[in-house]
N, C-alpha and C positions, 0 to 999 in steps of 0.2 A: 695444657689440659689434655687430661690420656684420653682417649679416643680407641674403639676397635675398628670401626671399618664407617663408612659411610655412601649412604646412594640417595637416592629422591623419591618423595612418595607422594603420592596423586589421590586424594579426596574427594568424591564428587556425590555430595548428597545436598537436599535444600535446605537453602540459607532457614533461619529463623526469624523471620520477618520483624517483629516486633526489638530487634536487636541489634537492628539497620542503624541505629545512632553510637551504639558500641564498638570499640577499638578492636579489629578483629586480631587474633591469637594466629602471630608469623612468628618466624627466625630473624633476629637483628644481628648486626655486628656486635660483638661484647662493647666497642666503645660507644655505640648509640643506646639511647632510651629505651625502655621496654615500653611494649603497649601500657602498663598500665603506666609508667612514669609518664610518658607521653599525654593521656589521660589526667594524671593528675597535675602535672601542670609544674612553677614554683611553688604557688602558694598549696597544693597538696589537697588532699581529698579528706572528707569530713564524717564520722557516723554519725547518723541521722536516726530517727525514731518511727518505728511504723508505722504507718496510718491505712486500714482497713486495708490489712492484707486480704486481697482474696483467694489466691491459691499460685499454683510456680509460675505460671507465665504472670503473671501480674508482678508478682514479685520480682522476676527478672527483667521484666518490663519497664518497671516504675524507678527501682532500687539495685543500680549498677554494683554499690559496695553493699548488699544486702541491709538488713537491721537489726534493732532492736529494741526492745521496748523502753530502755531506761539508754536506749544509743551509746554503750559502751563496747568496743570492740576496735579491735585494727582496721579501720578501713580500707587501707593500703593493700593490706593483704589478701581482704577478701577480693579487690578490685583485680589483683592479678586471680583469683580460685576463681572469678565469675567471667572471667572474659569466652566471647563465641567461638564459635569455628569459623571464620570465613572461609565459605570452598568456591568462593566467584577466583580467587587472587592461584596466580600459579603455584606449583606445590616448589617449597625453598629443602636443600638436601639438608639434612641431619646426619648428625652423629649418632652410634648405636654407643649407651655406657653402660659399662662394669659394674658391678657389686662398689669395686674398689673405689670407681667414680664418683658416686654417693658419698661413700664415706672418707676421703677425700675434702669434698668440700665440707664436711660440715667442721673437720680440721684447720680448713684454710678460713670459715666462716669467723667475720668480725667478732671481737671478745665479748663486745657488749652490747650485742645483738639478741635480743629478748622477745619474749610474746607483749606486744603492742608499743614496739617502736622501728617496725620494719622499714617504714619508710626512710630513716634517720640513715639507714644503709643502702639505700636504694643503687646506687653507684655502684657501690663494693661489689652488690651480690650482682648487678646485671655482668659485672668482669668474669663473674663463675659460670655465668652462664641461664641466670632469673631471665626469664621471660622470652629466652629460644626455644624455637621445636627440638626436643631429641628424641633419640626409639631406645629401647632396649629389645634384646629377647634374653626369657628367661621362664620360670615353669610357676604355672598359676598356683600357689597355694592355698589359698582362700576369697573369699567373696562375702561381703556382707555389710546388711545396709546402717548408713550411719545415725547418728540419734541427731537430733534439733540443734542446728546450727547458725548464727548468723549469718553468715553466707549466699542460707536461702531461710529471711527473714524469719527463723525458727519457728517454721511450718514442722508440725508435726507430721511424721510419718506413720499414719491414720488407715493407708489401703494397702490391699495384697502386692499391687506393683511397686511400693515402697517409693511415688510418683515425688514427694517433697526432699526427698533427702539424697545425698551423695552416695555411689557406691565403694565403700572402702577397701579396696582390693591387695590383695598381700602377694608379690612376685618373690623367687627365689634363687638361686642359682645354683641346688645342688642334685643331680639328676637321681641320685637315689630315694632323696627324703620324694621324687615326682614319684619314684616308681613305685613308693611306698603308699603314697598317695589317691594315685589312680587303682591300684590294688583295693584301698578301701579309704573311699571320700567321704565316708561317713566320718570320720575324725572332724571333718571340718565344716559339712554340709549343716546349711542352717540351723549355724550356730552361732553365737554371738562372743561366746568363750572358746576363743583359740588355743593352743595349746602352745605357751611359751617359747619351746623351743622355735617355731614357726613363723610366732611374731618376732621373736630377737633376730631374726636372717631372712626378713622381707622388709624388699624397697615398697611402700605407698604409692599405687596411684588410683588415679579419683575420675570416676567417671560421676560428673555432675548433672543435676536432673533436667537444666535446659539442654543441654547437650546431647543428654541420653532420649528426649523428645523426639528428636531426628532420625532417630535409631530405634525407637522402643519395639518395635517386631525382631532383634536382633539382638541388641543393648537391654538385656532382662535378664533377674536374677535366675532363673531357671536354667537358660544357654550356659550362664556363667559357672554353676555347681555342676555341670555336667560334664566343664572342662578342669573339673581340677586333677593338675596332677600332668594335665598335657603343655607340653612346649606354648609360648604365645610370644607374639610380636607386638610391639603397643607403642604409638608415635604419642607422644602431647608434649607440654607445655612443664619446664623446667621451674619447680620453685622450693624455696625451703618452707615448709609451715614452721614459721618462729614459736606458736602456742605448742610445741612437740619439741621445740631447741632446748631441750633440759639433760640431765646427766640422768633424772631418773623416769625418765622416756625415751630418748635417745642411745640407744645402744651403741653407736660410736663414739660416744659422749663418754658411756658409764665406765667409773673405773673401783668400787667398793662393791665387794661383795654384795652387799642391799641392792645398791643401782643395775648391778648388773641380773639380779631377781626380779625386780621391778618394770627395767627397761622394755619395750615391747615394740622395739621400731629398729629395724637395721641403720637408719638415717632417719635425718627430718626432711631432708631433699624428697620432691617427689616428682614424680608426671600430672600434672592437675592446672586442667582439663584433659582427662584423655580426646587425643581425634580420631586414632584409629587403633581398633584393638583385634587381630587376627589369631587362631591356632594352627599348632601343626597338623598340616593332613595327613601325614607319614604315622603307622604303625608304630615303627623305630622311634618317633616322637625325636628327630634329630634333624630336624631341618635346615637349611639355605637363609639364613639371614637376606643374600641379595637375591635370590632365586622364589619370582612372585609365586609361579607354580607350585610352592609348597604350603602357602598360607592358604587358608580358608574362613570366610566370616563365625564366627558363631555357630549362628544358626546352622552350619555345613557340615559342624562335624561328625 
């Protein structure tokens, strides 16, 4: 597995009490189980149908693989999108991946591996590396929040803080399309329609609404449009969204003219749950991967 560098990173914010029964979001060996496999057991985990959702901590509370009204969905899947942060457990070192890393595995990902039989692969993909911590750094493209998902029992996202739903965030790795960016982030600032080129060459990751709970003075879409365009660092939780494993979503996938118009995803690999998500403090926007000194939360920049 290519690798750039690696070191260890330390989390310390409070737990979410209500999530004390859930399989907390570590680093495994590739030949052990992931939290969620470990979770779901042999017999495997089930969708289920909602019943008076009241709003995100309920839902997160009540409904580990989220829902849905007629309980059609991957639950497997969601089960790895909803897992916590535990920051009781010591922090396990990660690997920082490439562009190339991503797309990589979606080449090495099983043939027939599809939206709503993730579990059937569960093995294969923990070998790629499903359900380890890793970082990347790379230059925030865009930000922006997601529509009603099972996930998080397709609560509408109803308030300004966009409190029910995921943050869809687009990373990239090419320092001119930053420079371009930070020049004028109004190409991307709330907005919902990216502009292709953008999404075809960003990796996905997913800052989730119980997650972003822990953090909401910092983990807010405002910090986040502020930073585009600047260098960031972002540790979470390795997995593929199979509902995205298509040729004509998947940009590592696409190989027809159409597909590669359509496509709007550099990978289907992603970081999801974000745990930790920092900026460059540097000017130069060119910072120290190992060098803590150069990160800054959010809110700091």
């Amino acid at each position: 597995m290519a690798t750039k560098t690696s070191r260890t990173f330390a989390r310390h914010v409070a737990p979410f009490a209500p999530l004390a029964l859930a399989l907390a979001m570590h680093a495994v060996p590739p030949s052990a189980k992931t939290p969620a496999a470990a979770a779901a057991g042999e017999g495997g985990v089930a969708a289920v149908q909602c019943e008076g959702v009241l709003d995100m901590q309920d839902c997160h509370t009540r409904f580990p693989t989220g829902c849905t009204a007629a309980a059609k969905y991957d639950a497997y899947l969601n089960l790895l999108k909803d897992q916590p942060i535990n920051t009781d457990s010591p922090p396990t070192p990660v690997s920082f991946l490439a562009l190339k890393d991503f797309t990589d595995r979606d080449d090495a990902a099983p043939a027939d591996l599809k939206k709503g039989n993730h579990q059937d692969f569960k093995d294969a993909l923990s070998e790629q590396g499903e359900g380890q911590t890793f970082a990347v750094v790379a230059f925030l493209y865009y930000a922006i929040p997601s529509g009603i998902e099972s996930s998080n029992c397709q609560l509408p996202d109803d308030d300004a803080d966009h409190t029910n739903v995921d943050f869809h965030i687009g990373v990239g790795f090419d320092s001119s399309t930053a420079d371009k960016l930070r020049a004028n982030p109004k190409v991307v600032q709330n907005k919902k329609k990216i502009p292709h080129p953008l999404q075809a060459s960003s990796v996905i990751v997913e800052m989730t609404p119980h997650t972003r709970a822990l953090r909401s003075d910092v983990w807010n879409m405002d910090n986040l449009q502020k930073a585009i365009g600047h260098q960031v660092r972002i540790v979470g939780q390795l997995l593929i969204d199979t509902e995205h494993f298509q040729s004509s979503q998947d940009c590592a996938l696409a190989s027809t003219t159409s597909e590669k118009k359509t496509c709007w995803r550099a990978s289907a690999w992603e970081l999801h749950p974000v745990a930790q998500f920092q900026v460059c403090a540097k000017s130069t926007n060119d910072c120290d991967a190992e060098n803590p000194s150069d990160w800054v939360e959010l809110d700091k920049l």
